[in-house]
C-alpha positions in Angstrom: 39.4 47.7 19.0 41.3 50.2 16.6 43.5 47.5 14.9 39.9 45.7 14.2 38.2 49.4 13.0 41.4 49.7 11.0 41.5 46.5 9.4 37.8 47.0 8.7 38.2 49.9 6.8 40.9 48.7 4.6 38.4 45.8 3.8 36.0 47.7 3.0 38.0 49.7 0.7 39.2 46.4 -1.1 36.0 45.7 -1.6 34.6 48.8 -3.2 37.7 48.7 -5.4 37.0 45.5 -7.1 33.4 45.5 -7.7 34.1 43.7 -10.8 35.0 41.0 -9.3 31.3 39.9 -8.0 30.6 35.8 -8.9 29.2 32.6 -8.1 32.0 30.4 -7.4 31.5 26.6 -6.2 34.1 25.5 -4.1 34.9 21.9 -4.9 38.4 21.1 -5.4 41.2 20.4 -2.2 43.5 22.5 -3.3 41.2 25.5 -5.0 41.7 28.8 -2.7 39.6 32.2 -3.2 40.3 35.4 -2.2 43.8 33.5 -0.6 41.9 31.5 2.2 42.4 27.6 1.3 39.5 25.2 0.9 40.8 23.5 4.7 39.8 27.0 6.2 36.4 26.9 4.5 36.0 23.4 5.3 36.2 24.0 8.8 33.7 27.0 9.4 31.7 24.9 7.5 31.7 22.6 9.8 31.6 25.3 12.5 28.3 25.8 10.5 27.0 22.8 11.1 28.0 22.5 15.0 26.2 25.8 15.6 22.7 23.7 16.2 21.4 22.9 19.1 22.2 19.4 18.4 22.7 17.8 14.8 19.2 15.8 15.1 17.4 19.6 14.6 14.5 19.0 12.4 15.2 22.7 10.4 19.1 21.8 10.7 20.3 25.4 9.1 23.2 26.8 11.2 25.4 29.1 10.1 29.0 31.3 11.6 30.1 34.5 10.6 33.8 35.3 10.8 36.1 37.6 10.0 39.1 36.4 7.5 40.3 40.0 6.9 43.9 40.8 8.5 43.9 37.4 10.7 46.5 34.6 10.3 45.3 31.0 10.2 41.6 30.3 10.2 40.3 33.7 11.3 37.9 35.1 14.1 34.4 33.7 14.7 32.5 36.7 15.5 28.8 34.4 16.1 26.8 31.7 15.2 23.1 31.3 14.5 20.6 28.6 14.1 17.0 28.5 12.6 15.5 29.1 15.8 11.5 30.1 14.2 9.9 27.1 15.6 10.5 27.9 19.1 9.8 31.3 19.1 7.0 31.9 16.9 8.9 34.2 14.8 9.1 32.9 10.6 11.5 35.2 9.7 14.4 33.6 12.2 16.5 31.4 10.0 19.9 30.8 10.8 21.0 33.4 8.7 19.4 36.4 10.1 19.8 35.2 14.0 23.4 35.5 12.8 23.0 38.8 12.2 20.8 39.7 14.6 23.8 37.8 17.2 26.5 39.7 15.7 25.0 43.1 15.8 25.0 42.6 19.5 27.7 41.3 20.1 29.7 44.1 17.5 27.6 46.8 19.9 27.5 45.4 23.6 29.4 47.9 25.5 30.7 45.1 27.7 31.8 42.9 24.8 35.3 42.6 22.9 34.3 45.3 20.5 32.5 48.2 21.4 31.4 49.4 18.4 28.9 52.3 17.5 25.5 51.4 15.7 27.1 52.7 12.4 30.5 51.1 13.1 28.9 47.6 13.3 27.1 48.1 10.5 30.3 49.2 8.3 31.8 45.9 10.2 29.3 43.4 8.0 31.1 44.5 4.3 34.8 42.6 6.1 32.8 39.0 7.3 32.1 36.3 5.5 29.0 34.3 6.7 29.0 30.8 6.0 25.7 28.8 6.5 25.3 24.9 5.8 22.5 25.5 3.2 21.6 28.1 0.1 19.6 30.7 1.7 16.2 31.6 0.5 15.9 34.5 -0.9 14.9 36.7 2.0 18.3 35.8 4.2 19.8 36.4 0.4 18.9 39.8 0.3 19.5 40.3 4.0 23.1 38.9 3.3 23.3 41.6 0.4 22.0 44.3 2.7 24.7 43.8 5.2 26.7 43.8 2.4 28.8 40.9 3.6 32.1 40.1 1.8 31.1 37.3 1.4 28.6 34.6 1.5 30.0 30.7 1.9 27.2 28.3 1.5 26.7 24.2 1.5 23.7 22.2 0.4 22.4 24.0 -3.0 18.9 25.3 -3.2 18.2 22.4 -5.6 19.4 19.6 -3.4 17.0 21.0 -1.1 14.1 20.8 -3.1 15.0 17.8 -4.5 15.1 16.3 -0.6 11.4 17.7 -0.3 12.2 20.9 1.4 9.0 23.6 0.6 11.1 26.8 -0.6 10.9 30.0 -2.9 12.6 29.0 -5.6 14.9 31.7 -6.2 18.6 31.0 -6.5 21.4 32.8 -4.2 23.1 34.0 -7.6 19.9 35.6 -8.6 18.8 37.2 -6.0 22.7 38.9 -6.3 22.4 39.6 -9.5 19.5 42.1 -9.1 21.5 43.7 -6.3 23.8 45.7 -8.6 22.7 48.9 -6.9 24.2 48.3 -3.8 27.5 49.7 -2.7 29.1 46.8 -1.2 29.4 43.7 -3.5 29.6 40.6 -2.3 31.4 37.6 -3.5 29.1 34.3 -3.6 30.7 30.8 -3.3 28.5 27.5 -3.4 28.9 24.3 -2.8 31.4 23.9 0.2 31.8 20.7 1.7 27.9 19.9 0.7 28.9 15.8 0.7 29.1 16.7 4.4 25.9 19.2 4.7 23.8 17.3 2.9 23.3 14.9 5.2 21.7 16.8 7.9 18.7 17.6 5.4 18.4 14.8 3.5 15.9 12.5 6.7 13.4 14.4 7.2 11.3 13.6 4.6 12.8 10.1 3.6 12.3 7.5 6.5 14.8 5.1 5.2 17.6 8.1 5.1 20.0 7.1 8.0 20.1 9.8 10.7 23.2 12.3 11.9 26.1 11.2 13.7 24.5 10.8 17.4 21.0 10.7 16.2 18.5 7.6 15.9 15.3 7.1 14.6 11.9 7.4 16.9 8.7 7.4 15.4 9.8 8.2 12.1 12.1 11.1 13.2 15.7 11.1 14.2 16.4 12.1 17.9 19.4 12.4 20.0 20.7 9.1 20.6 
């Protein structure tokens, strides 16, 4: 637990120190790396992204992980997952992105768990993980990410793809929403577009019947189902 408190802290640190440095970056090339972690690293927790639904025929399919890169060799630690998970519980505000959160703060806190940290620890924890989700987050899991003040934020599918597929959204961008958070302390570094030929997919049915379903899924009355 102190080697990950230490490493946190020299993060955070890092972070503070090259506030400048706050951008939108899409992430398309093979061989592009940011911040030293290769696009095959990104590739994968995006993919980790994707497998943290239920199953890949989810109507909502938004899944995202949040991991820590910072002081790790190879691909780094996945610290949770989270789904959109508002349908079955009644709660709107549950998109993948905050049950993240909300998964990680207890699992950062649970005095039975790997790390043990205080209320205030976990919270200082958020500003050395990178969250990846599967799709642009609207612009309340935006702010959230900003609140956390995540290191950074790794999305998929662009906003625009989703409206484009017939999604109903608030129209604000990721990179807008950040720009208006110049007051915070902790900036965060946005990168769009990772491995979206492979997200896009998993939103692009719903709303076009002749779309062909996810890997494992087929069609029944008009929606795709586990197969």
């Amino acid at each position: 637990m102190l080697k990950f408190l230490f490493t946190l802290a020299l993060a955070a640190h890092w972070v503070i120190a090259h506030n400048h440095q706050r951008r939108n970056i899409p992430l398309t090339e093979p061989n592009l790396a940011i911040n030293g972690i290769p696009f095959s690293t990104r590739a994968y927790w995006m993919r980790r992204a994707n497998e943290a639904l239920p199953n890949p025929c989810q109507f909502s399919a938004f899944g995202s992980v949040i991991v820590n890169h910072t002081g790790n060799s190879g691909l780094g630690e996945l610290i949770c997952t989270g789904a959109n998970n508002n349908t079955a519980t009644g709660n709107p505000t549950l998109h993948a992105e905050i049950a993240a959160i909300n998964n990680c703060t207890q699992i950062l806190t649970s005095p039975t768990g790997p790390y043990r940290l205080t209320p205030s620890q976990a919270s200082s924890a958020f500003t050395s993980l990178t969250i990846y989700t599967n799709a642009e987050s609207c612009p309340m899991c935006a702010s959230a990410i900003r609140w956390a003040g995540f290191k950074e934020y790794v999305y998929g599918t662009p906003l625009s793809t989703l409206i484009e597929k017939g999604w109903g959204q608030i129209r604000i961008p990721s990179a807008e929403v950040f720009q208006q958070t110049f007051d915070l302390p902790h900036p965060s570094r946005l990168i769009g577009g990772v491995l979206a030929n492979e997200t896009d997919p998993f939103f692009s049915w719903q709303f076009d019947p002749d779309f062909p379903c996810p890997t494992g899924c087929g069609r029944v009355d008009g929606r795709c189902r586990a197969s």
